[in-house]
Structures are given as C-alpha cells and as structure tokens.
C-alpha positions as CSV (number, residue, x, y, z in Angstrom):
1,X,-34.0,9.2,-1.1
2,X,-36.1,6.5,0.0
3,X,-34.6,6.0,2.9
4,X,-36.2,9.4,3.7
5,X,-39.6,8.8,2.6
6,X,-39.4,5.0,4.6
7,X,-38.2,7.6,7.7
8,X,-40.8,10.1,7.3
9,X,-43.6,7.4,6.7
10,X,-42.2,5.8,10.5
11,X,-42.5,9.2,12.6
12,X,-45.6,10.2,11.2
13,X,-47.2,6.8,12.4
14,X,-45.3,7.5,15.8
15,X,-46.4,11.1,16.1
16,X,-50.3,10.0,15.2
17,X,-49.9,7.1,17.8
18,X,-49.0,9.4,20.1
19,X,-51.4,12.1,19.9
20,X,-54.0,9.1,19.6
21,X,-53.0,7.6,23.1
22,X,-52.5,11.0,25.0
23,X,-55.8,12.1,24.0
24,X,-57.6,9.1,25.2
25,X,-57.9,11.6,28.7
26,X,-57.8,14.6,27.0
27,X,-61.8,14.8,26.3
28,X,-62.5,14.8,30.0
29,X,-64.3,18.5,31.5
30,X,-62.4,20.0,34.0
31,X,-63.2,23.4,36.5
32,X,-60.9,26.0,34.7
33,X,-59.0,26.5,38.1
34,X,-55.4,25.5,39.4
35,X,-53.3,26.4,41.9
36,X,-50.9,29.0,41.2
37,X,-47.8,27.2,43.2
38,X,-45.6,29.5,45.7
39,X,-48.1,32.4,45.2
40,X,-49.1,35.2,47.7
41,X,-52.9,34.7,48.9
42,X,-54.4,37.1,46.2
43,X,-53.0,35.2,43.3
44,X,-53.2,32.0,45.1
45,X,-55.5,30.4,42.1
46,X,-54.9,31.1,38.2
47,X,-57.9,30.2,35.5
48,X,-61.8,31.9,35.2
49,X,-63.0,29.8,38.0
50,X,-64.2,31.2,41.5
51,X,-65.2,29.6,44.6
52,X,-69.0,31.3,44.0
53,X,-68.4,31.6,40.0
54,X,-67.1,28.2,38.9
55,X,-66.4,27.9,35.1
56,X,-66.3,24.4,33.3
57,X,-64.3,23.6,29.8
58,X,-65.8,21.1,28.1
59,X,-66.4,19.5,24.3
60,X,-69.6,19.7,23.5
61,X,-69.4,16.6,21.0
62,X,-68.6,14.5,23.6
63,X,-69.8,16.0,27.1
64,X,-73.5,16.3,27.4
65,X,-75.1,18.8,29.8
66,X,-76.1,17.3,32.8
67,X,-72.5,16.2,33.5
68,X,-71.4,19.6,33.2
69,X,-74.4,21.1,35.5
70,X,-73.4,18.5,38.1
71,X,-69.3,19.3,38.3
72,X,-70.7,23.1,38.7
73,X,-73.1,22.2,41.3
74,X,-70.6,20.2,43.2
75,X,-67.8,23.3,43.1
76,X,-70.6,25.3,44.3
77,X,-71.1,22.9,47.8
78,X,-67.6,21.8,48.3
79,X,-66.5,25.8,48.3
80,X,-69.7,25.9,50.7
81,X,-70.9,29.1,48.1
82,X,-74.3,27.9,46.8
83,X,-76.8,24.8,47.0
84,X,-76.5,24.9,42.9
85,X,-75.3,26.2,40.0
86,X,-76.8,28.4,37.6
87,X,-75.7,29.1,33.8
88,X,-74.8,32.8,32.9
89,X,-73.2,32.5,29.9
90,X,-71.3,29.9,27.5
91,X,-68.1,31.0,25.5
92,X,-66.7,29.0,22.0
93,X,-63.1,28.8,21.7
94,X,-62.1,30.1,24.8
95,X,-60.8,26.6,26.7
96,X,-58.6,24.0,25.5
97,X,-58.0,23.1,21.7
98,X,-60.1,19.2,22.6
99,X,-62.1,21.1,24.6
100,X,-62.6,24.5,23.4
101,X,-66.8,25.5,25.3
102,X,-66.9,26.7,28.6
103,X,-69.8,27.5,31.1
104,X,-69.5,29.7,33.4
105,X,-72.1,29.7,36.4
106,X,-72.8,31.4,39.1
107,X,-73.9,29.6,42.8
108,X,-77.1,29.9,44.2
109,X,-78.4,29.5,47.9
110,X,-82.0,27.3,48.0
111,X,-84.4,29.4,49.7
C-alpha cells in the first residue's frame, strides 16, 4: 500500500512539472488563424481570424492592451487590408483555456 501512495506522490510531481514547463510559452497572444494544410482555396485558413478582420486570444492577467492593439495593427498591414486596427467587440471564454479573451477588430484605411 505504500508503495502506491510513494508512486502516486512521484507522478503527481511529474505531471505538475510538466504542465509548469510547457506553459512557460503557453501565455503568449496569438492571431486565432492557421493554415488548414492540403485544403482547397476557400477553406485554405481555419480559426475567427480574417485578412481585414483579425482576431487576437489573449489572457488578460498577463497581456496588457497595447500589445494586443499592435499584433492587430500589424495583421492589418502585412495582409495590406488597413493602416490599423479597430476594436469591435471582445469575447470571455471563447479562446484557449491559458488564454481564454479574444478581440476581434476590424482594419481601417487612414484617410
């Protein structure tokens, strides 16, 4: 029996080291967009995110804003849609469990 409880006590250690180190990157925001591999043109990208409509996940506790604003503004000129990024609308639990906000914007041309 306490050979059991010794074993136990050892992978619970091993499974909280491991979630500890694998979530050392897991905070980071991201664009909710990836390629959907060996798809046709109209399902070539899977996720919320748009080339004019980009959506970031993000934790609040541990993102602030302005980084956020910026990764939206940059989708919006590498994609050549917009000069920025506006806010429409945030969603709660809709992303990731570590990062369950997202942000969705829309890109808009300077006049």
């Amino acid at each position: 029996m306490e050979f059991f409880i010794l074993a136990r006590n050892n992978f619970l250690r091993v499974v909280w080291l491991s979630l500890f180190l694998s979530s050392c990157s897991a905070l980071e925001p991201f664009v909710d967009r990836k390629r959907n591999a060996g798809a046709p043109a109209p399902q070539l990208y899977v996720g919320r995110s748009k080339p004019d409509k980009p959506s970031i996940c993000y934790n609040i506790l541990t993102t602030d804003y302005k980084t956020v604003k910026k990764m939206a503004d940059e989708e919006c000129q590498k994609h050549k849609t917009g000069d920025y990024a506006l806010p429409v609308n945030q969603e709660a639990f809709s992303c990731k469990v570590l990062l369950p906000a997202r942000i969705n914007f829309k890109c808009v041309k300077a006049r």
